[in-house]
N, C-alpha and C positions, 0 to 999 in steps of 0.2 A: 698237267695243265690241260683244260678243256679247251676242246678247238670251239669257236665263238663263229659266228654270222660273222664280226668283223674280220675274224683271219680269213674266211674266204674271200668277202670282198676285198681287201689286199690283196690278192693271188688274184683274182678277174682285173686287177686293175693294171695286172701285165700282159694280157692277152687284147691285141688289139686287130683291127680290122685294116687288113694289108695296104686298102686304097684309099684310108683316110687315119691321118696321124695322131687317134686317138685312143685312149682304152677304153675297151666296152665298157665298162660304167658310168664313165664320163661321158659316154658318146648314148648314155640316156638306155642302153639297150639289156642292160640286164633288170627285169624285175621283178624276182622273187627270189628268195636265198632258204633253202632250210638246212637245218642242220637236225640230225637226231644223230643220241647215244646209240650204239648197237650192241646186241647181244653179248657178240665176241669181242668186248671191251673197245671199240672201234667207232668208228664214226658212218654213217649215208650222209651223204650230201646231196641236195637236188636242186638244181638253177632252170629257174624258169625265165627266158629271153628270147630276144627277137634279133633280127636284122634289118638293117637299115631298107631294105625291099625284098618280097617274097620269091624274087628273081635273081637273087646275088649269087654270083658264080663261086663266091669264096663260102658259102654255107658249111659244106662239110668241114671245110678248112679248118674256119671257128667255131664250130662244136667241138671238131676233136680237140684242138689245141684245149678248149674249156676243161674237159674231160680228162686230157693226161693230168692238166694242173691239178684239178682236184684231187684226184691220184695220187698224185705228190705230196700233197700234206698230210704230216703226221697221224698216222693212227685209221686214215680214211680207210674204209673197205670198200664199197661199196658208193658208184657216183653217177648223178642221171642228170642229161640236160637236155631241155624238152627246147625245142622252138617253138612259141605262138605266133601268131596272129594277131592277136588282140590282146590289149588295145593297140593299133596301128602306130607304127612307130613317125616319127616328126622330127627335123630340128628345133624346134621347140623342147624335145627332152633331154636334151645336149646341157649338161651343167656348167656353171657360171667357167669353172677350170677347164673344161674340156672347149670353151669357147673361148676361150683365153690363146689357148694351143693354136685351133684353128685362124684366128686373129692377133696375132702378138701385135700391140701398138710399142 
């Protein structure tokens, strides 16, 4: 079975940022997902994401975490996650579910 963009984003949707009770997807910060076939019958995986300020003490924290997970999934060899910049992260990119979390009525 081919590992798909959506099985990654499942697996990011468990790694979440310590000081705020969301998973980076819903909390709007992952924004690019690739997947390619590899050589050696295997998978690269590459996520490109940000954090909530270019000041966050937890940065390395959640890249690594990013990084084992990917690791983890079947067949991956090879896994890279870039942090940006840009475009500057907002709670405005927070999804409708991850503001659900933050605000339970």
């Amino acid at each position: 079975m081919a590992l798909t963009k959506e099985d990654v984003v499942s697996v990011l949707r468990t790694c979440r940022d310590p000081e705020i009770p969301v998973n980076i997807v819903d909390l709007g910060l992952v924004y690019d997902v690739d997947v390619r076939e590899a050589a050696e019958s295997g998978y690269d995986v590459s996520v490109k994401m940000t954090l909530t300020s270019p000041g966050c003490p937890m940065s390395q924290s959640i890249s690594a975490e990013v990084h084992r997970k990917l690791l983890g999934l079947d067949r991956v060899r090879h896994a890279k996650v870039d942090l940006v910049w840009e475009p500057v992260w907002h709670p405005s990119m927070i999804t409708a579910e991850g503001r659900q979390h933050l605000n339970p009525t």
